[in-house]
C-alpha positions, -999 to 999 in steps of 0.1 A, spaced: 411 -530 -200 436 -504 -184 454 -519 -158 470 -490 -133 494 -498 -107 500 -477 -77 537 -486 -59 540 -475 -28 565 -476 -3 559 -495 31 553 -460 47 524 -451 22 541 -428 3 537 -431 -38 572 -441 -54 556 -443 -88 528 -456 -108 524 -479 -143 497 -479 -164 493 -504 -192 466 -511 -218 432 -498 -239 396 -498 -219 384 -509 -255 351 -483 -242 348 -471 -278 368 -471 -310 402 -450 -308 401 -416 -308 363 -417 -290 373 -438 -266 363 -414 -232 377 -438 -209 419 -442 -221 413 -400 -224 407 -394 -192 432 -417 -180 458 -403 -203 449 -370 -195 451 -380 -154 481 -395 -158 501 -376 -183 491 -345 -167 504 -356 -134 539 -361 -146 540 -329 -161 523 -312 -133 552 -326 -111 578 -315 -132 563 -282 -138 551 -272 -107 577 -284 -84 607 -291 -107 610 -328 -97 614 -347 -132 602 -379 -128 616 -407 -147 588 -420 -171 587 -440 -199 556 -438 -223 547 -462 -255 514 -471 -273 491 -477 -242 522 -480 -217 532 -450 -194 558 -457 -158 569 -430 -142 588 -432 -107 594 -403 -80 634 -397 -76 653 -406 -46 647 -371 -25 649 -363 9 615 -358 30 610 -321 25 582 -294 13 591 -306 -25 586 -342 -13 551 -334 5 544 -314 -32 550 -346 -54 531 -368 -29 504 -343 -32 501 -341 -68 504 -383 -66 477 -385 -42 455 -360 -58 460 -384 -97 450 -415 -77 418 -400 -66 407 -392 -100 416 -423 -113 396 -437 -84 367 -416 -98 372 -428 -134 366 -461 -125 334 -454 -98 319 -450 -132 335 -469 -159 349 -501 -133 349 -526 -157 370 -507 -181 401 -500 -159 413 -515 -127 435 -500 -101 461 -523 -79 480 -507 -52 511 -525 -44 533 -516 -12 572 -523 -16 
């Protein structure tokens, strides 16, 4: 199972996010399910970094990816990188309408 963490901060805004584990849906390299998760997740962090120039600092290993939102002051780039953070956790929300037993999604408030 992929197990995804959401950290928020006690104001609702994102801070980061971890996401450990294989869904096991199929055998790797057809597995659907750790794709699309990889391809939600991954593409997030580089969406961040590319489209607003925020480098997050992630860490990424066989089935393991962190990546946490640097200390910034409230401001248009700030309301970008939440955006982008918002917009990943809704399509991991879709992911697992469909495939819930597969991956699970905690969000954790700090």
């Amino acid at each position: 199972m992929i197990n995804v963490r959401i950290l928020r901060r006690e104001d609702g805004k994102i801070r980061g996010f971890e996401v450990k584990g294989h869904a096991n849906y199929a055998k790797a390299g057809e597995d659907i399910v750790c794709a699309g998760v990889s391809a939600v997740t991954v593409g997030t962090v580089n969406s961040v970094e590319a489209l607003t120039g925020t480098v997050m600092d992630s860490r990424m290993n066989n089935g393991f990816l962190s990546a946490d939102v640097p200390s910034m002051e409230e401001s248009g780039v700030h309301e970008q990188v939440q955006l982008l953070l918002e917009s990943m956790v809704v399509m991991l929300n879709s992911i697992a309408e469909s495939y819930g037993k597969y991956i699970q999604i905690q969000e954790v408030h700090y």
